[in-house]
VOTOR-400963 format. One record per residue (C-alpha): residue number from 0; residue in one letter; x, y, z. Coordinates in pm, whole numbers, plus 50000, padded with zeros to 5 digits. Each point is the difference from the previous one (the first is absolute). Layout:
<sites>
seq | type | X | Y | Z
NUM | a | X | Y | Z
...
</sites>
This chain:
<sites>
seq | type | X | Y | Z
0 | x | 49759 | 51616 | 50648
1 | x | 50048 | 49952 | 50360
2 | x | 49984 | 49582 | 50080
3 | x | 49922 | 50072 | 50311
4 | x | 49662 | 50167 | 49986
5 | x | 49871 | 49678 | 49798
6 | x | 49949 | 49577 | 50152
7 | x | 50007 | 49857 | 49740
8 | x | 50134 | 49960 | 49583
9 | x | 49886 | 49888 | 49707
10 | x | 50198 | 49930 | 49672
11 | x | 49843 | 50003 | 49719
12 | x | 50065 | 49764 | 49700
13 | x | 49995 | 50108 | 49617
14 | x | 50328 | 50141 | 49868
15 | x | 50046 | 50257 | 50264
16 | x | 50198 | 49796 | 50226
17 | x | 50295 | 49916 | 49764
18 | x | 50112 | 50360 | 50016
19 | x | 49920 | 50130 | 50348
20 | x | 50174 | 49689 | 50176
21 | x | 50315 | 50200 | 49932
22 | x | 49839 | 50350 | 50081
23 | x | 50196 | 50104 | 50357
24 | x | 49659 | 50133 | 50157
25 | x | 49901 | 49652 | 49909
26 | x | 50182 | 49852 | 50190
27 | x | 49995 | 50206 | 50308
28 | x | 49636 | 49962 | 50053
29 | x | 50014 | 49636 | 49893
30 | x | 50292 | 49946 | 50277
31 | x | 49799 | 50200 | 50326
32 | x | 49666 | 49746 | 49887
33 | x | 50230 | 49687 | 50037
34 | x | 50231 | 50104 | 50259
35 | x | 49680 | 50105 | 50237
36 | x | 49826 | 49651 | 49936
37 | x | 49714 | 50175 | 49827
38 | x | 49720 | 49898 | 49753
39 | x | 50184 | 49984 | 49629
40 | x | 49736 | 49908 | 49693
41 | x | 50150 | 49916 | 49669
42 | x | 49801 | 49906 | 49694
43 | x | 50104 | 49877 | 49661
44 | x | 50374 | 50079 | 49927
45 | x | 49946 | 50215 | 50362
46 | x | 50253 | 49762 | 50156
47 | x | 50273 | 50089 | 49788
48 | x | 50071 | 50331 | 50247
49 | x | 50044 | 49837 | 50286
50 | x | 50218 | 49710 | 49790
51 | x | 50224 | 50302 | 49865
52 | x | 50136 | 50051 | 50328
53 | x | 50013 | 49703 | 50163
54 | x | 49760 | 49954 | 50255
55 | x | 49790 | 49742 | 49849
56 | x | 50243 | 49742 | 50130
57 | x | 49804 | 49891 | 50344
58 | x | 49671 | 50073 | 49846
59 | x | 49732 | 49776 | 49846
60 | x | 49853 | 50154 | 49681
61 | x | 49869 | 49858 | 49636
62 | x | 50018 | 50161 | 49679
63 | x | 50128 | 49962 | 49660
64 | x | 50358 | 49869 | 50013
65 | x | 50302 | 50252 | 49870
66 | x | 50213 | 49934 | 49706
67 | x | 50336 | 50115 | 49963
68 | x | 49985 | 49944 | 49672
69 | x | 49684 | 50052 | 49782
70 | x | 49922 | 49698 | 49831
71 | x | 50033 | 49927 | 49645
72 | x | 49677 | 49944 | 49744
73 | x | 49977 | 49731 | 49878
74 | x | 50033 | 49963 | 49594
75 | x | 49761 | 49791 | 49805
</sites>
């Protein structure tokens, strides 16, 4: 896929996004949409793409917040 040819991106949420936030393609195309100032659409877990590699920092977002660690049930 050629970033270029698009203007704009869109994330999707479900599970797909924990394991292409690590994919290098991934982040290539994620890179060119933030680094040109262009349109970037997440939904659900979406956000945790752009997260991965750092360039949510300046940006203004809401989702569900990340855990490093999962949490623990709780026994009754």
């Amino acid at each position: 896929m050629q970033p270029e040819d698009y203007q704009a991106l869109v994330i999707p949420g479900g599970r797909a996004p924990e394991y292409i936030r690590t994919d290098p393609d991934v982040a290539r195309i994620v890179h060119y949409f933030f680094e040109h100032g262009l349109p970037v659409g997440t939904i659900c877990h979406g956000p945790q793409v752009p997260a991965a590699l750092g360039l949510l920092r300046w940006a203004c977002c809401a989702g569900p917040a990340a855990r490093a660690v999962p949490r623990r049930r709780s026994r009754r």
